[in-house]
mmCIF file of the N, C-alpha and C atoms, coordinates in Angstrom:
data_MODEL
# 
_entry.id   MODEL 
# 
loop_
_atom_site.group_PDB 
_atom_site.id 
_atom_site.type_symbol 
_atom_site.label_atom_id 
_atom_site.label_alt_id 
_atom_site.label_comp_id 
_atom_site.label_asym_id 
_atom_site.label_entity_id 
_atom_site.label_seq_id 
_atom_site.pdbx_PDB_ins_code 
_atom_site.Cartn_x 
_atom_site.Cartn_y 
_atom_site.Cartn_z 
_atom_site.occupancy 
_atom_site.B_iso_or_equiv 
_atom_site.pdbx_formal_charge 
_atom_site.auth_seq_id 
_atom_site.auth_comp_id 
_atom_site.auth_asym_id 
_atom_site.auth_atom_id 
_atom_site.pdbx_PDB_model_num 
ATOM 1   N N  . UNK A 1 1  ? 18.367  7.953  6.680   1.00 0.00 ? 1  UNK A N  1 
ATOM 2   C CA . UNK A 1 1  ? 18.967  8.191  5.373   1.00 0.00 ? 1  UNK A CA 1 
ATOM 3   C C  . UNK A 1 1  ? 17.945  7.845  4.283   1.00 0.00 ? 1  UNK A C  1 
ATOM 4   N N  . UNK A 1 2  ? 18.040  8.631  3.371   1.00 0.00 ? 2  UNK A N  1 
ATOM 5   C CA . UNK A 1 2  ? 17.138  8.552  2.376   1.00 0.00 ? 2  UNK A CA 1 
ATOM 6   C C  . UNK A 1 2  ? 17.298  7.175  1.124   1.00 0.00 ? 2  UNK A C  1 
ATOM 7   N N  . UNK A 1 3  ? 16.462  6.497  0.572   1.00 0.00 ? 3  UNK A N  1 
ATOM 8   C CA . UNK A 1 3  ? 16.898  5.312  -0.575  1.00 0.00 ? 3  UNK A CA 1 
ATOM 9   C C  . UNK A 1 3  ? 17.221  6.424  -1.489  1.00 0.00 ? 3  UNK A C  1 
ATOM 10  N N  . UNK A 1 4  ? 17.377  5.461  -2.653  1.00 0.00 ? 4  UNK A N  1 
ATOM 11  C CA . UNK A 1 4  ? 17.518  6.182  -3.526  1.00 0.00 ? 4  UNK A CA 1 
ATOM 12  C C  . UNK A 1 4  ? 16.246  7.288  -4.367  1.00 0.00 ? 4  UNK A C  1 
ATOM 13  N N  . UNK A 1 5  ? 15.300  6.300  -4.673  1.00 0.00 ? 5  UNK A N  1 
ATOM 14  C CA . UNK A 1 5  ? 14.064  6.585  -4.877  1.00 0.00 ? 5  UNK A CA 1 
ATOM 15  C C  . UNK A 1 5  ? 13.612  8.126  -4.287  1.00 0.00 ? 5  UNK A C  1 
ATOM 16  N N  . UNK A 1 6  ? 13.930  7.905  -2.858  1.00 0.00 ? 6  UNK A N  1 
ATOM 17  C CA . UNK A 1 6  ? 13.194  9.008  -1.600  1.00 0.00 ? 6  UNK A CA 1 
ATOM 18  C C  . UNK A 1 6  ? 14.174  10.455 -2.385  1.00 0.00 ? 6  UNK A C  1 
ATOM 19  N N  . UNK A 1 7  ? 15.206  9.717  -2.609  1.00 0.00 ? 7  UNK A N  1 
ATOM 20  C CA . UNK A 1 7  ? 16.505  11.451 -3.497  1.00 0.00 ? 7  UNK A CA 1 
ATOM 21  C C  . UNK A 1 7  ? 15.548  11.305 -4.301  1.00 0.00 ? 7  UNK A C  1 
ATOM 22  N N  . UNK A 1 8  ? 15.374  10.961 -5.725  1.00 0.00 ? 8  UNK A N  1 
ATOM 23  C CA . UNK A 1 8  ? 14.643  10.937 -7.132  1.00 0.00 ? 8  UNK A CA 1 
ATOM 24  C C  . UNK A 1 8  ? 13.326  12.279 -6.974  1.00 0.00 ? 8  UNK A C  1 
ATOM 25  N N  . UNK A 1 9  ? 12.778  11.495 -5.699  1.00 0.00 ? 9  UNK A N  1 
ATOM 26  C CA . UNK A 1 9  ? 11.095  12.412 -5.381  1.00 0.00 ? 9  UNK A CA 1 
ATOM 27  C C  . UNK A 1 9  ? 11.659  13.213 -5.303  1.00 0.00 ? 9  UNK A C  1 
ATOM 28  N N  . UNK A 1 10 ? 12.608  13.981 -4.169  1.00 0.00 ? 10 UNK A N  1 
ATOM 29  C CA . UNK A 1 10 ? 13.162  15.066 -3.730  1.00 0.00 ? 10 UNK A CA 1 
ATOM 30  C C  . UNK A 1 10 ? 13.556  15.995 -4.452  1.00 0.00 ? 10 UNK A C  1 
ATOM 31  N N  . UNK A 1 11 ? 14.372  15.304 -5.586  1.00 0.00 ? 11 UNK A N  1 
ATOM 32  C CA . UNK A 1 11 ? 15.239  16.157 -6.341  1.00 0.00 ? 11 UNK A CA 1 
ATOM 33  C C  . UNK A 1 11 ? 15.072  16.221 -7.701  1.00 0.00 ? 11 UNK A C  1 
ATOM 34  N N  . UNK A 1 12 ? 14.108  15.518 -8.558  1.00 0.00 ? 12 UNK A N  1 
ATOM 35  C CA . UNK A 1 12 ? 14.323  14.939 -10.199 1.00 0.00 ? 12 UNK A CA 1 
ATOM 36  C C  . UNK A 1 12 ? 12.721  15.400 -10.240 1.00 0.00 ? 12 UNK A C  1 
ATOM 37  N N  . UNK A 1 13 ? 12.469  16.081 -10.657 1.00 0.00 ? 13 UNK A N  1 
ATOM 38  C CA . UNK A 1 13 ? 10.893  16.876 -11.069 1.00 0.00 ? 13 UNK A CA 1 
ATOM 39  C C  . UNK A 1 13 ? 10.343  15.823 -12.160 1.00 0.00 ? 13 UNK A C  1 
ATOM 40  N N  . UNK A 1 14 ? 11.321  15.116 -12.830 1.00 0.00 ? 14 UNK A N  1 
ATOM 41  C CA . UNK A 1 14 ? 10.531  14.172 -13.890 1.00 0.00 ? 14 UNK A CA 1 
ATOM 42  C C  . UNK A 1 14 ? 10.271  12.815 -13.398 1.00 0.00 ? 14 UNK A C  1 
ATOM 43  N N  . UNK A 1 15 ? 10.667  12.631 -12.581 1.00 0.00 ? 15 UNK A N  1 
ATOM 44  C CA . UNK A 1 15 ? 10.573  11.497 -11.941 1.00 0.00 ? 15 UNK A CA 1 
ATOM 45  C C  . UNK A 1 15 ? 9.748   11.630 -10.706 1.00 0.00 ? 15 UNK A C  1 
ATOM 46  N N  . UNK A 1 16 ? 9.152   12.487 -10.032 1.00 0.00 ? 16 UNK A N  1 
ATOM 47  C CA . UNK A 1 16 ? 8.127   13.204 -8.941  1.00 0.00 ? 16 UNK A CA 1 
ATOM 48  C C  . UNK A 1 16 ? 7.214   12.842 -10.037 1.00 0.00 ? 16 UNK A C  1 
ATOM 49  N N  . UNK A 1 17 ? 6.964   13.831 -11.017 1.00 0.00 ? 17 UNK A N  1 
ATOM 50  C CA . UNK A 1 17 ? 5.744   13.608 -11.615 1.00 0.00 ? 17 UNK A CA 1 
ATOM 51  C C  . UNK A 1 17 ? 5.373   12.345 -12.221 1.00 0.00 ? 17 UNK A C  1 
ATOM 52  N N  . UNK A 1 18 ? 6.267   11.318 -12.155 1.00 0.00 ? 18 UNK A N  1 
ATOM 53  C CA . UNK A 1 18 ? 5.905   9.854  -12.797 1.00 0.00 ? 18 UNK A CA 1 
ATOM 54  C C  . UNK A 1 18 ? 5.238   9.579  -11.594 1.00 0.00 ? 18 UNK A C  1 
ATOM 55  N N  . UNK A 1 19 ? 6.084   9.226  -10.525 1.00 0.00 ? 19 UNK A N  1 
ATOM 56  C CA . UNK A 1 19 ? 5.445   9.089  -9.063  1.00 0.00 ? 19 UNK A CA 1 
ATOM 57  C C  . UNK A 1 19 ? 4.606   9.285  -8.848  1.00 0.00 ? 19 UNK A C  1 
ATOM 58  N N  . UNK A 1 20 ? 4.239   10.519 -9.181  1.00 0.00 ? 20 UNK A N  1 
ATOM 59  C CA . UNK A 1 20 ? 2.587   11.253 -8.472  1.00 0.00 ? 20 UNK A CA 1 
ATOM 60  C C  . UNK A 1 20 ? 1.858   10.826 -9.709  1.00 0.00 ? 20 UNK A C  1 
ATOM 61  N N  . UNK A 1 21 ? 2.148   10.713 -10.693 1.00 0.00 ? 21 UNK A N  1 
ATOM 62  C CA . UNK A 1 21 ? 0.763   9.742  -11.853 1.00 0.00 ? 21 UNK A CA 1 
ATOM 63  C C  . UNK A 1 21 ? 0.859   8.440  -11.434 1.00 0.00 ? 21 UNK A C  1 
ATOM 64  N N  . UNK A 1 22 ? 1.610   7.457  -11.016 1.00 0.00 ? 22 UNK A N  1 
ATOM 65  C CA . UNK A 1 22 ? 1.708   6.201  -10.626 1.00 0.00 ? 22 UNK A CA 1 
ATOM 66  C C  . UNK A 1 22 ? 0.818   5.897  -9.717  1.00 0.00 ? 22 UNK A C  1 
ATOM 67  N N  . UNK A 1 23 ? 0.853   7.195  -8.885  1.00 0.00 ? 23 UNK A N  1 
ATOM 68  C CA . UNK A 1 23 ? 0.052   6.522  -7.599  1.00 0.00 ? 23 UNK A CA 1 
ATOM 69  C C  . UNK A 1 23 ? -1.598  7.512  -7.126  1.00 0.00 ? 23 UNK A C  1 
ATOM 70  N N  . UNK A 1 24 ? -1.489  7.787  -8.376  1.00 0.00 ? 24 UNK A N  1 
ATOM 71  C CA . UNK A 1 24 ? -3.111  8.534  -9.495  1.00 0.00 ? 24 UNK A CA 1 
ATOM 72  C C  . UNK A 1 24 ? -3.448  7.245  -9.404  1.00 0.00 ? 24 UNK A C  1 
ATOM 73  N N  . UNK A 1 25 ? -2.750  6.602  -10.631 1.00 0.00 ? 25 UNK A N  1 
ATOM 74  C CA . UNK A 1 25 ? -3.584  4.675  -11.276 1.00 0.00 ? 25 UNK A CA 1 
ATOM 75  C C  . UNK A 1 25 ? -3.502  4.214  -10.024 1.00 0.00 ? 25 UNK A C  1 
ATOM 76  N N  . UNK A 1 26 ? -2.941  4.027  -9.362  1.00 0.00 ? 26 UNK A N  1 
ATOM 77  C CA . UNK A 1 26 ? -2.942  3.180  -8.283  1.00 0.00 ? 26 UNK A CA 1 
ATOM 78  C C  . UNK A 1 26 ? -4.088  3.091  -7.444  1.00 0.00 ? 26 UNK A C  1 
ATOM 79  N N  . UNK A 1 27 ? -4.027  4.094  -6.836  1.00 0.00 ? 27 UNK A N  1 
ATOM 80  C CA . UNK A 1 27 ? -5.339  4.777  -6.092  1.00 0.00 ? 27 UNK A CA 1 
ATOM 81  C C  . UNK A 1 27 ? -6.882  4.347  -7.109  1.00 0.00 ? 27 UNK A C  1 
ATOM 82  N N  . UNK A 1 28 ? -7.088  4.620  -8.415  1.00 0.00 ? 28 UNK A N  1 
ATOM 83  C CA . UNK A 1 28 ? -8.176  4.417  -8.919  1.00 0.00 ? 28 UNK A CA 1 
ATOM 84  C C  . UNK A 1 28 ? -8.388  3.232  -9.323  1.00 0.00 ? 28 UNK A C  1 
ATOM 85  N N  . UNK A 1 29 ? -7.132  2.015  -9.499  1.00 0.00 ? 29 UNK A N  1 
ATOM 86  C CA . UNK A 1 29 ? -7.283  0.662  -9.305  1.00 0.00 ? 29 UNK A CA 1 
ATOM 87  C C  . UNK A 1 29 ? -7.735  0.293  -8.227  1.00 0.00 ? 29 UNK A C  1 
ATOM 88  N N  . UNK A 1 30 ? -7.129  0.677  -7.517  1.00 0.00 ? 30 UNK A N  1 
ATOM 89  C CA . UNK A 1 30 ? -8.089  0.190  -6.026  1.00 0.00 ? 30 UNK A CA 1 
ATOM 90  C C  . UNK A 1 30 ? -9.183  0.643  -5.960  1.00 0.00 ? 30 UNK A C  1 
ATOM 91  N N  . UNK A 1 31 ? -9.608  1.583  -6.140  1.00 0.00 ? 31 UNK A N  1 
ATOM 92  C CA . UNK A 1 31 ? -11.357 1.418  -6.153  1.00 0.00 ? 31 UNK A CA 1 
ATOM 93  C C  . UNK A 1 31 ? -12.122 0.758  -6.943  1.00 0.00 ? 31 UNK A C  1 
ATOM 94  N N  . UNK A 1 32 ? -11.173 0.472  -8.243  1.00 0.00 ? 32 UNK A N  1 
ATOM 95  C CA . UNK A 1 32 ? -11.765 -0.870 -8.927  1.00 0.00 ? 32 UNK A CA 1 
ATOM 96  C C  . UNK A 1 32 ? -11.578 -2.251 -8.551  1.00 0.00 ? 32 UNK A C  1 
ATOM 97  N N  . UNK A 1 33 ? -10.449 -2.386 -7.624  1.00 0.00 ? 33 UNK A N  1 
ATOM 98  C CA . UNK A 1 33 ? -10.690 -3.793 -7.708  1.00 0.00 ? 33 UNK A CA 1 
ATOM 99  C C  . UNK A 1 33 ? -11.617 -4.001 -6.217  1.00 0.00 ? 33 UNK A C  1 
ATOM 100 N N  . UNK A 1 34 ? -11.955 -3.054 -5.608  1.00 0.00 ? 34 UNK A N  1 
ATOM 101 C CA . UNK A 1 34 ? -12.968 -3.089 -4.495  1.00 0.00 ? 34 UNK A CA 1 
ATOM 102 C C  . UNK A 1 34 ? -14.399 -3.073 -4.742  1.00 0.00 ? 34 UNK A C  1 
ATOM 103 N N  . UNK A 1 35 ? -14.490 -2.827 -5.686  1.00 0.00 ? 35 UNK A N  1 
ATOM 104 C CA . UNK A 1 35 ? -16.041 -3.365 -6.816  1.00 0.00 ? 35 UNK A CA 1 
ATOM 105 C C  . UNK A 1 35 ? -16.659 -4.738 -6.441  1.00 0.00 ? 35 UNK A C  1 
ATOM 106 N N  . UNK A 1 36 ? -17.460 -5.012 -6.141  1.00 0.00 ? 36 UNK A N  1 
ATOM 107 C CA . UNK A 1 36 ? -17.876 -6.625 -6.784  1.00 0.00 ? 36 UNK A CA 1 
ATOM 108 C C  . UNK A 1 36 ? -17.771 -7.126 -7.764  1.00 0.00 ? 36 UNK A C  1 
ATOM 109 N N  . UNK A 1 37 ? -18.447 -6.254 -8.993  1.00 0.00 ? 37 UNK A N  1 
ATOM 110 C CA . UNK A 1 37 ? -18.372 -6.429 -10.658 1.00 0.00 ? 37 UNK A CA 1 
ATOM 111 C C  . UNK A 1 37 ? -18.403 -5.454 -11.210 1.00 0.00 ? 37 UNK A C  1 
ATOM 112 N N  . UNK A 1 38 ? -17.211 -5.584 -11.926 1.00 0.00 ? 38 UNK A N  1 
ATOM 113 C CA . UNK A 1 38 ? -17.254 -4.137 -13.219 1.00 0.00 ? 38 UNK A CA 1 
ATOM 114 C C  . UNK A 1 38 ? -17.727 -3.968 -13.940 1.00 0.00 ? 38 UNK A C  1 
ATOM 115 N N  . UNK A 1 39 ? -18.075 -2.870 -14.922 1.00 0.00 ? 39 UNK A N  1 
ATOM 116 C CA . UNK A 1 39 ? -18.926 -2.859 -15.743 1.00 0.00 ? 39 UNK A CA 1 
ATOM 117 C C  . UNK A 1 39 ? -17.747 -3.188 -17.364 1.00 0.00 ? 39 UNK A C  1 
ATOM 118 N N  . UNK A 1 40 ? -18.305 -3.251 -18.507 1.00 0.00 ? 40 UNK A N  1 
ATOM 119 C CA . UNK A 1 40 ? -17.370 -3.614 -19.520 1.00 0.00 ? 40 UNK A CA 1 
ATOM 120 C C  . UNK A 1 40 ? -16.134 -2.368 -19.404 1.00 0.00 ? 40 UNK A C  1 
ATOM 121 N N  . UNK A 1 41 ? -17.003 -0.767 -19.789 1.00 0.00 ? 41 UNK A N  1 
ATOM 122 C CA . UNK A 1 41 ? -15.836 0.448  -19.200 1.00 0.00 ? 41 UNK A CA 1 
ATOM 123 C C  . UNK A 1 41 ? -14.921 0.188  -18.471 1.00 0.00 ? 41 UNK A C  1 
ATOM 124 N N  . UNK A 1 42 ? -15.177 -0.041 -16.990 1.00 0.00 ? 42 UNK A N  1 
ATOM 125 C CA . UNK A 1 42 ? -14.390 -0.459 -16.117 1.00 0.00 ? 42 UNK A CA 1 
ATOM 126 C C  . UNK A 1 42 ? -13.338 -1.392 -15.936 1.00 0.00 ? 42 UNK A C  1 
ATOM 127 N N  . UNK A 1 43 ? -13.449 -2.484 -16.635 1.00 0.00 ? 43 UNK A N  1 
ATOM 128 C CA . UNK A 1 43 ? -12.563 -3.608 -17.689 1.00 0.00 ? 43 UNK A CA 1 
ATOM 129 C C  . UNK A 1 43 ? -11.538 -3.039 -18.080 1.00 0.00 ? 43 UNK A C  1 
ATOM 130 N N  . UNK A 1 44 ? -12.160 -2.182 -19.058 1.00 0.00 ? 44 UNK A N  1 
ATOM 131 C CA . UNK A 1 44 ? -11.509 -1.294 -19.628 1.00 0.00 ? 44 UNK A CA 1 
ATOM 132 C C  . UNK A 1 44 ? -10.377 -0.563 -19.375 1.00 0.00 ? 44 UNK A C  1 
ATOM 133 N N  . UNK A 1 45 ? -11.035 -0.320 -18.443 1.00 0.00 ? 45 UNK A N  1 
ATOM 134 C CA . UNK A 1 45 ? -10.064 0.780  -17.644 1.00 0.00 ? 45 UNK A CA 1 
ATOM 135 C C  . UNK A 1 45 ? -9.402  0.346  -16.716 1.00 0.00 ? 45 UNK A C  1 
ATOM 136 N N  . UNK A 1 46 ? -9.602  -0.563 -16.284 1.00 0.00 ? 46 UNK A N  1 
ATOM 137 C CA . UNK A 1 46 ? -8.445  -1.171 -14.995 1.00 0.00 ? 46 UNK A CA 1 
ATOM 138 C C  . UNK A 1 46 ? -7.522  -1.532 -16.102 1.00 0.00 ? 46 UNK A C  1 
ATOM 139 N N  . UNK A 1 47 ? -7.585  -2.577 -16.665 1.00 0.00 ? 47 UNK A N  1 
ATOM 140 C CA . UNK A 1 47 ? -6.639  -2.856 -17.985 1.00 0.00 ? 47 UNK A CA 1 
ATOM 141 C C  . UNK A 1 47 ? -5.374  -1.650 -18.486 1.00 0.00 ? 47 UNK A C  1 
ATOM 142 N N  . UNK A 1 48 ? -6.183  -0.687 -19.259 1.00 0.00 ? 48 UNK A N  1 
ATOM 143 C CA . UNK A 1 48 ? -5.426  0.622  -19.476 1.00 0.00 ? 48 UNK A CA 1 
ATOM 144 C C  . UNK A 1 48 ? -4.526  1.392  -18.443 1.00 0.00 ? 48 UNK A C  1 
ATOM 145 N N  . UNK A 1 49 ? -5.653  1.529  -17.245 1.00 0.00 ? 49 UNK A N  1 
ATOM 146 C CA . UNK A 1 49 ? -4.222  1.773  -15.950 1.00 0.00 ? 49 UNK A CA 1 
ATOM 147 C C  . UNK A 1 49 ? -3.153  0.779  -15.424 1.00 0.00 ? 49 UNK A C  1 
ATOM 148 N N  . UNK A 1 50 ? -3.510  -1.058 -16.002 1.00 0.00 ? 50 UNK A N  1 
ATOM 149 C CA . UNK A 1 50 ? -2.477  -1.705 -15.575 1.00 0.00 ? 50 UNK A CA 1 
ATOM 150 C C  . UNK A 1 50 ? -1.166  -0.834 -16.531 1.00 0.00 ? 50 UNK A C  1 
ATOM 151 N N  . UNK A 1 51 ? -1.409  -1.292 -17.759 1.00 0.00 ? 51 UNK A N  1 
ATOM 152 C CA . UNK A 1 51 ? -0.435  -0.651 -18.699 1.00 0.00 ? 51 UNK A CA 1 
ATOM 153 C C  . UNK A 1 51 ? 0.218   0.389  -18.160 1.00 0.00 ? 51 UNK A C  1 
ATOM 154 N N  . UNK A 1 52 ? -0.539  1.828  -18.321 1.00 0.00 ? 52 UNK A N  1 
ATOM 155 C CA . UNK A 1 52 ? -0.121  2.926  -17.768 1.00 0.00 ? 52 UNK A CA 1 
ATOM 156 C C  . UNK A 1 52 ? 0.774   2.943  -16.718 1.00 0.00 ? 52 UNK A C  1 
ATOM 157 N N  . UNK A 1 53 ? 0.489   2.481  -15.386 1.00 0.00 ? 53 UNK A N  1 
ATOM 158 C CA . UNK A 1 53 ? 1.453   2.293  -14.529 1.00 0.00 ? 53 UNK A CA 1 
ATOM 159 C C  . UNK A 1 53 ? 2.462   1.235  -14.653 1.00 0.00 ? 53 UNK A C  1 
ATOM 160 N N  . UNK A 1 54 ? 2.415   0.320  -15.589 1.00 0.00 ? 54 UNK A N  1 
ATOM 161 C CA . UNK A 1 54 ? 3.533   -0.504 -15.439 1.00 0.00 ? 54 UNK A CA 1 
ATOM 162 C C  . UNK A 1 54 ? 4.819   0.157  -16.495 1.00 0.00 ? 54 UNK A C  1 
ATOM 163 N N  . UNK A 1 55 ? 3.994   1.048  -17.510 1.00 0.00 ? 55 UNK A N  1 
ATOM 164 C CA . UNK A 1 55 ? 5.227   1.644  -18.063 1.00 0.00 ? 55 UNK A CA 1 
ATOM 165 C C  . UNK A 1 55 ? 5.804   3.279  -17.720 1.00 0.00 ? 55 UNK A C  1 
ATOM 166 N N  . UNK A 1 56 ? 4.856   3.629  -16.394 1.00 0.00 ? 56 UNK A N  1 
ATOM 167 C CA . UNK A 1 56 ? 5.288   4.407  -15.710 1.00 0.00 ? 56 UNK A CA 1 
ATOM 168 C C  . UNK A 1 56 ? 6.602   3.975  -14.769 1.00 0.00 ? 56 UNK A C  1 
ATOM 169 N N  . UNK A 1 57 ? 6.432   2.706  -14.301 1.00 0.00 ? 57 UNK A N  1 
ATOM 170 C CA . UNK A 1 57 ? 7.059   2.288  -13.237 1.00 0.00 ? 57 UNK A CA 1 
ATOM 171 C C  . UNK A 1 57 ? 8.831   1.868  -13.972 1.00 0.00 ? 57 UNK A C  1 
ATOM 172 N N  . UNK A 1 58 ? 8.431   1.823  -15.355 1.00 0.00 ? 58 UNK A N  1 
ATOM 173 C CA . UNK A 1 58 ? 9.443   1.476  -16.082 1.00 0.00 ? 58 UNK A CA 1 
ATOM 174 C C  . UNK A 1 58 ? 10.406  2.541  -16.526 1.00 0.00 ? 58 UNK A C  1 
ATOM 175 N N  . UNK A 1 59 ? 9.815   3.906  -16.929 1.00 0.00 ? 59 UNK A N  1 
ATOM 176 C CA . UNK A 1 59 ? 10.366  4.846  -16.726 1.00 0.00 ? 59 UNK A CA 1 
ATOM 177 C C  . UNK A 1 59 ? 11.135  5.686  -15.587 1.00 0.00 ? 59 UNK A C  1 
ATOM 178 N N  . UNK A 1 60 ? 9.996   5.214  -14.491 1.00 0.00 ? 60 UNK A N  1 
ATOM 179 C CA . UNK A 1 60 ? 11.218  5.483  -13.125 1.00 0.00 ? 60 UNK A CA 1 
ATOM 180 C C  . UNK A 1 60 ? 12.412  4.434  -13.121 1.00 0.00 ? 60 UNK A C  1 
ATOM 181 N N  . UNK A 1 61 ? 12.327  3.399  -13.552 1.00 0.00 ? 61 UNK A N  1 
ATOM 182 C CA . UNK A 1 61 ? 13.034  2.740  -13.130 1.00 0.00 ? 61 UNK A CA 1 
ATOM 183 C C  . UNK A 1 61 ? 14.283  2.960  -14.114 1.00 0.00 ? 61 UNK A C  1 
ATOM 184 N N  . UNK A 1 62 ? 14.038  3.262  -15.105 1.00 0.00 ? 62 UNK A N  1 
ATOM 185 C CA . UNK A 1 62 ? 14.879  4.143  -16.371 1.00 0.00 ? 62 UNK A CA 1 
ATOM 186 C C  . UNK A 1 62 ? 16.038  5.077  -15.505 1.00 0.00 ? 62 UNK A C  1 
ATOM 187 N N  . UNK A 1 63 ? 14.839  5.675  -14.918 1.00 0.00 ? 63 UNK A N  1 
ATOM 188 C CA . UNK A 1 63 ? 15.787  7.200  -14.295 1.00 0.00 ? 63 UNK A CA 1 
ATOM 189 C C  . UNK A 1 63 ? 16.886  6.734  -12.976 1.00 0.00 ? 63 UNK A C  1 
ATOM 190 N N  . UNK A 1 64 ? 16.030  6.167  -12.548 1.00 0.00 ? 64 UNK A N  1 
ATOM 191 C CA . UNK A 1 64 ? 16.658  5.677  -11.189 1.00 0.00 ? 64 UNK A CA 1 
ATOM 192 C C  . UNK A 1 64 ? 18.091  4.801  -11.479 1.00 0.00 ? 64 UNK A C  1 
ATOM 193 N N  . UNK A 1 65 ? 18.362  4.105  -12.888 1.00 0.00 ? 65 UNK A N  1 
ATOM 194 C CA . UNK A 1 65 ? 19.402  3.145  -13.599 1.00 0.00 ? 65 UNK A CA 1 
ATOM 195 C C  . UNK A 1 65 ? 20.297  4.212  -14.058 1.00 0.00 ? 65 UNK A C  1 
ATOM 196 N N  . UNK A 1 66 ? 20.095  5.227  -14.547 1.00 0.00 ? 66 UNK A N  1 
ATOM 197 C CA . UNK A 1 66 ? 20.552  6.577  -14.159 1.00 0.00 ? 66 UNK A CA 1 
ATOM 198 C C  . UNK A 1 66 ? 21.107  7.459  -13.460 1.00 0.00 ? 66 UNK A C  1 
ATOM 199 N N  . UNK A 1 67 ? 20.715  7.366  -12.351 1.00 0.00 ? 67 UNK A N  1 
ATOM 200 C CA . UNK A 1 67 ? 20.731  8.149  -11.161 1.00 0.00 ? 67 UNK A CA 1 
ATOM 201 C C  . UNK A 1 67 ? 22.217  7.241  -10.445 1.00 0.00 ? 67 UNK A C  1 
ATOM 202 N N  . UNK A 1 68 ? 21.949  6.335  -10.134 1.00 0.00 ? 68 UNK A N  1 
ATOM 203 C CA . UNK A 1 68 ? 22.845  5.228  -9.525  1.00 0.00 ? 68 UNK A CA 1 
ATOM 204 C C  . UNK A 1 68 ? 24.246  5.625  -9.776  1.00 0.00 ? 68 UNK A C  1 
ATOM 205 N N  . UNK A 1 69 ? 24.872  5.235  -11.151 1.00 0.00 ? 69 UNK A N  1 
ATOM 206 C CA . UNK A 1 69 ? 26.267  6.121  -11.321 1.00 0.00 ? 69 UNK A CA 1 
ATOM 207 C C  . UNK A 1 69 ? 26.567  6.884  -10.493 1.00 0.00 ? 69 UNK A C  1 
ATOM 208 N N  . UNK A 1 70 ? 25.575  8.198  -10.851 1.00 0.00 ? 70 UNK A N  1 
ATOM 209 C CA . UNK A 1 70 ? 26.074  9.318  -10.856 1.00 0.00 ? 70 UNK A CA 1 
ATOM 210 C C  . UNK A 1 70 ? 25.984  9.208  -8.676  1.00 0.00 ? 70 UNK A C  1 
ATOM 211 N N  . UNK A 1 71 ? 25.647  8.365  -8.436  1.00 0.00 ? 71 UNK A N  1 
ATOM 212 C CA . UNK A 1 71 ? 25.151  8.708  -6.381  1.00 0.00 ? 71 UNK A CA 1 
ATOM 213 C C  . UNK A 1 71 ? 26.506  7.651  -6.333  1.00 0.00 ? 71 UNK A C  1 
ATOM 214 N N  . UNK A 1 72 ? 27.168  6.572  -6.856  1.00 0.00 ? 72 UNK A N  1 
ATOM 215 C CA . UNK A 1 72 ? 27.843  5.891  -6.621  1.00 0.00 ? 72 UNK A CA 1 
ATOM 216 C C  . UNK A 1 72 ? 29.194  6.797  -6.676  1.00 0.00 ? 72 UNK A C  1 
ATOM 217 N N  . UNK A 1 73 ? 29.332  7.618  -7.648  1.00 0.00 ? 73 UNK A N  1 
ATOM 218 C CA . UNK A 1 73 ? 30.362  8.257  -7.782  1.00 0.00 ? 73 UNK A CA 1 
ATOM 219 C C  . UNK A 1 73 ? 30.281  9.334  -6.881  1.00 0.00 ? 73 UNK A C  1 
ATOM 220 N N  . UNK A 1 74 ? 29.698  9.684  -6.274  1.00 0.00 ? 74 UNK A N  1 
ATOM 221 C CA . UNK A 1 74 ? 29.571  10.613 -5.362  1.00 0.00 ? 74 UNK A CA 1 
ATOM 222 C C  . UNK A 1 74 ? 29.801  10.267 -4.044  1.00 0.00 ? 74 UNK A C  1 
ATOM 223 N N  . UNK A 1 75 ? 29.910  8.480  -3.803  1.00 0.00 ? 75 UNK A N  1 
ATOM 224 C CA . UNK A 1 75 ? 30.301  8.287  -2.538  1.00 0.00 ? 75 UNK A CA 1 
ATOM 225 C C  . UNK A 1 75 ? 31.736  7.652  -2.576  1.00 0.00 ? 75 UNK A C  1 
ATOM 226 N N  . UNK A 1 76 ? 32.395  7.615  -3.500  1.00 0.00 ? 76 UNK A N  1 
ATOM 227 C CA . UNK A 1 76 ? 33.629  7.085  -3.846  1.00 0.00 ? 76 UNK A CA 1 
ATOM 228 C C  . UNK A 1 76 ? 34.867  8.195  -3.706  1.00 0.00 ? 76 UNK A C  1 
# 
């Protein structure tokens, strides 16, 4: 059975595409924090993708506070 989340990807195109940018930053954080030392840019930019994904993650989580109702009422 699917979470909830796994419906969201499936079915909510605005919430797929948060997903698939989330785990864009994600992916390119990790090659930053697998660095030895960053350069100041790089600072930079890990920083900016923390942001980015944390208010990505906030927006799914928007949708998903959303979503809930409407799956609760559907099993009632």
């Amino acid at each position: 059975m699917l979470n909830s989340r796994d419906q969201l990807v499936a079915s909510h195109e605005e919430f797929r595409r948060l997903a698939q940018e989330h785990k864009q930053y994600e992916k390119r954080l990790n090659l930053l924090t697998e660095k030895r030392y960053l350069t100041d840019d790089e600072k930079l930019e890990e920083v900016r993708l923390k942001k980015l994904k944390l208010r990505l993650k906030d927006q799914m989580e928007s949708i998903e506070r959303q979503f809930r109702p409407a799956q609760q009422n559907q099993v009632a």
